[in-house]
C-alpha positions as CSV (number, residue, x, y, z in Angstrom):
1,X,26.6,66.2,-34.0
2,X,25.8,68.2,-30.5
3,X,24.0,71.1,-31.0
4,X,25.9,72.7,-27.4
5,X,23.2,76.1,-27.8
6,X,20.1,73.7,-26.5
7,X,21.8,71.7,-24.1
8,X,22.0,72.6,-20.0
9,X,22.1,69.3,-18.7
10,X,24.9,66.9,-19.5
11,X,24.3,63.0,-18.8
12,X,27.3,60.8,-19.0
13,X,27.5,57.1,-18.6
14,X,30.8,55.4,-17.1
15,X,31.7,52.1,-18.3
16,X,32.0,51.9,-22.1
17,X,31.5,55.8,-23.0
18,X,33.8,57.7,-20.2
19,X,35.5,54.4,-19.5
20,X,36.9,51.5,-21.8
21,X,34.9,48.9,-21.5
22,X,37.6,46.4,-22.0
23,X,37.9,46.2,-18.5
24,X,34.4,45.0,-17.6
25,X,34.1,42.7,-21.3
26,X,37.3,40.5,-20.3
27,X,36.7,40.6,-16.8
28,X,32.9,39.1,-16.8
29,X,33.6,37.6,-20.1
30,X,36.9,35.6,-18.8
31,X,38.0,36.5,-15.9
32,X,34.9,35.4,-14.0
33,X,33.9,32.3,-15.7
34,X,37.7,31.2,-14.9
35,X,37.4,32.1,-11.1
36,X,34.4,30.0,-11.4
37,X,35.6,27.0,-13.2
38,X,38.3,27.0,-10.5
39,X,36.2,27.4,-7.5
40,X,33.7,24.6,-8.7
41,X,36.2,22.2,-10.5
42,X,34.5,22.2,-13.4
43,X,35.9,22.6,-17.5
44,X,36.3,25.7,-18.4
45,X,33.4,24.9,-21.3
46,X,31.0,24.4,-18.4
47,X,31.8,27.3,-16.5
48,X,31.4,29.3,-20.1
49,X,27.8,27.7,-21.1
50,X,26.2,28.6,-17.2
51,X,27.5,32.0,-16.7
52,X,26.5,32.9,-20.8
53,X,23.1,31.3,-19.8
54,X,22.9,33.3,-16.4
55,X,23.7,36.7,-17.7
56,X,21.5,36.4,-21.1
57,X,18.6,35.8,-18.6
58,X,19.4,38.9,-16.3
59,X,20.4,40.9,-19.3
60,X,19.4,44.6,-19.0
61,X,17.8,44.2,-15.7
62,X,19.3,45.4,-12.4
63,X,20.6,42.1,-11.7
64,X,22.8,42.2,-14.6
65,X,24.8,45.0,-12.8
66,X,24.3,44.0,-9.2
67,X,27.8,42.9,-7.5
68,X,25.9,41.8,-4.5
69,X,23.7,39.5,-6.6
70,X,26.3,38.2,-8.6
71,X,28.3,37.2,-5.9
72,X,25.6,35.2,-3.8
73,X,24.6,33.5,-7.0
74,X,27.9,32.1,-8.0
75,X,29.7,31.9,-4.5
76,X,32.3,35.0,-5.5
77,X,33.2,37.6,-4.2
78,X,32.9,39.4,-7.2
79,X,34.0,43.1,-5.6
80,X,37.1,41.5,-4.1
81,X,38.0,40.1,-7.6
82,X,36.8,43.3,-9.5
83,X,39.5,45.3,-7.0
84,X,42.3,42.5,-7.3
85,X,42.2,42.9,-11.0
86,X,41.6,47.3,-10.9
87,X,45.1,48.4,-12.7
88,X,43.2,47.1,-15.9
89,X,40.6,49.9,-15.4
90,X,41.1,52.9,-18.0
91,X,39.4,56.5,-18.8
92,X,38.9,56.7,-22.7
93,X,40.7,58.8,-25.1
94,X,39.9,62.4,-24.8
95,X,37.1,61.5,-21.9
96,X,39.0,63.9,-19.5
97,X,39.9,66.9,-21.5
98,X,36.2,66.3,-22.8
99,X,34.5,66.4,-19.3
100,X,37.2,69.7,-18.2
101,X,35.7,71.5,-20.9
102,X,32.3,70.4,-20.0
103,X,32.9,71.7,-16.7
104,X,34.4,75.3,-17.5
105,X,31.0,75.6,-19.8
106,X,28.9,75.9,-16.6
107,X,26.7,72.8,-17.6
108,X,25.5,70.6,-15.0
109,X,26.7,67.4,-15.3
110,X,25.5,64.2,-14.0
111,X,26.8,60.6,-14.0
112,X,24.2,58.3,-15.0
113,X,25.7,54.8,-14.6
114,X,23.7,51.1,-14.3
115,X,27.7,50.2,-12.6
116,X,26.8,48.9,-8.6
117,X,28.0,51.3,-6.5
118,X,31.0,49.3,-5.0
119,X,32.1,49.5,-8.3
120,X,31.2,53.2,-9.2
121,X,33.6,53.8,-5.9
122,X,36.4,51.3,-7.0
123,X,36.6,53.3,-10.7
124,X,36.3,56.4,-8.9
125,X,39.3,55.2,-6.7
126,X,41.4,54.8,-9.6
127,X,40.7,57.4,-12.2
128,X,39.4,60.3,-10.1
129,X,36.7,61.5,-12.5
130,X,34.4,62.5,-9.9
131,X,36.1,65.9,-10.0
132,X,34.3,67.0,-12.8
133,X,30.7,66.2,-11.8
134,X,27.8,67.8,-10.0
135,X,26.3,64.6,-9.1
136,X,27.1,60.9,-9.1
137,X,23.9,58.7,-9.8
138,X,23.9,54.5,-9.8
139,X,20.8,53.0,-10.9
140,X,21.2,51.3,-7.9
141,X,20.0,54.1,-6.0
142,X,17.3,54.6,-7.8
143,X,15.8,50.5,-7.7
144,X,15.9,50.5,-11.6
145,X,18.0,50.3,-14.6
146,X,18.3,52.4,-16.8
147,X,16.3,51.0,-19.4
148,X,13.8,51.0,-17.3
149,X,11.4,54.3,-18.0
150,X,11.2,54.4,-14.0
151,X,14.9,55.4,-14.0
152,X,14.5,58.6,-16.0
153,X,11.2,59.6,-13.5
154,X,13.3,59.1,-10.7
155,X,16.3,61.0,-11.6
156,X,14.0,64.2,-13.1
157,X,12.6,64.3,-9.4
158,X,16.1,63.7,-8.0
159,X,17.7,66.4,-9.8
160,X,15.4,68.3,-11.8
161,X,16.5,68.9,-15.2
162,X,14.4,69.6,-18.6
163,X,14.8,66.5,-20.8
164,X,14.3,68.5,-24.1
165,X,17.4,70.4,-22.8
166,X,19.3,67.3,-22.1
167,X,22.5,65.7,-23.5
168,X,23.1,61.8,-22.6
169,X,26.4,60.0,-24.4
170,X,25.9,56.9,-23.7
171,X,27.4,53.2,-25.3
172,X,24.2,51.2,-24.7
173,X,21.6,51.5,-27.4
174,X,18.7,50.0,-25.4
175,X,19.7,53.1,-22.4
176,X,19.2,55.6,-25.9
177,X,16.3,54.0,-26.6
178,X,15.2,54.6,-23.3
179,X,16.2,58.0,-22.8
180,X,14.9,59.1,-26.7
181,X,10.9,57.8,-25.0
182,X,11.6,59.6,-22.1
183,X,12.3,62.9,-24.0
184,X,16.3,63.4,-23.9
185,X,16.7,65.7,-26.4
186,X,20.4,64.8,-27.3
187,X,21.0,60.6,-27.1
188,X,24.6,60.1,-28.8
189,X,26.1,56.8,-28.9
190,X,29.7,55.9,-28.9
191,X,31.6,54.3,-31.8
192,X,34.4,52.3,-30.1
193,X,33.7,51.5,-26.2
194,X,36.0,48.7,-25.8
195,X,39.0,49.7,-27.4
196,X,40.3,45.4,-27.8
197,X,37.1,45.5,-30.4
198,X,36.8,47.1,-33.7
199,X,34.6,50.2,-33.7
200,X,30.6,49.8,-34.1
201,X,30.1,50.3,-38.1
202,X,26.8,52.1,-36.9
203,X,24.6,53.2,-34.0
204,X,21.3,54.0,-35.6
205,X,19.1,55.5,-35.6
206,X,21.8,58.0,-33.0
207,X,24.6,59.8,-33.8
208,X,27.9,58.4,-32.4
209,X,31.3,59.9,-31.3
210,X,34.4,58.1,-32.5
211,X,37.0,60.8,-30.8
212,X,35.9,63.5,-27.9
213,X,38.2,66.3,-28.6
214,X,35.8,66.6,-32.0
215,X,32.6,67.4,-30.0
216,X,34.3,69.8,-27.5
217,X,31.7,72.3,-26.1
């Protein structure tokens, strides 16, 4: 699956790939629509239809994963409530041994995460995988998403790497997508990023790792 001979450059989302993305599903997909139902007095239905209606229309933009945008448009204070609720917040099977042997291999390794960075710092907080990286990058930083093209230009000048020589693992399949037209020579998918879900049946058209201690370098 990872041909570890033609890779130098390691690229590692958070939420969904290092992460479970359990965390972030129930806490945008209930946990927010509740806090807003409450705060507006309106049925829980209501709350439902305008934050489903509100996130479709950001969806894959830097909005989407903006904390500060989220909680001006919905009156929230959606870092407070992302803290409040941080004991749910959990590193994948196999994610740590994984990224130790990554860095005994000598690889660089790099964070590539769309996550705001108040919440980059709150997950870093509470799992403490920032040990194993050279570099922590938030799209944020950078004024795009990552499936924005811009992204990838802006983190080769950032941190210069050689894309054909580049791993990224990655649960979004429009962030592949992105990455594969850049020029990432490795874009691997993962097969079960929320662990409350049943695993993906398929990531085409890129290969996808069900269990990390299989793809050890």
């Amino acid at each position: 699956m990872i041909d570890w001979h033609n890779v130098d450059t390691v690229l590692l989302d958070m939420d969904g790939t290092l992460l479970d993305l359990q965390f972030d599903n129930w806490f945008w997909q209930r946990h927010v629509p509740d806090c807003y139902a409450r705060a507006k007095g309106i049925e829980q239905a209501e709350a439902d239809r305008i934050l489903n209606h509100w996130i479709q229309s950001h969806l894959g933009t830097l909005n989407w994963y903006c904390l500060d945008f989220w909680s001006q448009e919905l009156g929230l204070d959606i870092a407070g409530l992302k803290r409040a609720a941080a004991d749910r917040i959990a590193v994948r099977p196999g994610a740590e041994t994984f990224l130790q042997r990554l860095q005994d291999s000598g690889k660089q390794v790099i964070m590539v995460t769309n996550a705001h960075r108040d919440a980059l710092s709150l997950k870093i907080e509470r799992t403490g995988i920032d040990r194993y990286f050279h570099e922590l990058v938030s799209s944020h930083d950078y004024g795009h998403a990552k499936e924005a093209q811009a992204f990838w230009q802006h983190l080769q000048r950032h941190l210069p790497f050689e894309p054909a020589r580049a791993l990224l693992v990655d649960d979004s399949l429009p962030v592949l997508h992105s990455a594969q037209l850049y020029g990432i020579g490795q874009p691997v998918s993962i097969l079960h990023p929320d662990s409350s879900l049943p695993r993906r049946e398929h990531t085409r058209p890129f290969p996808a790792i069900d269990d990390f201690l299989a793809v050890l370098p």
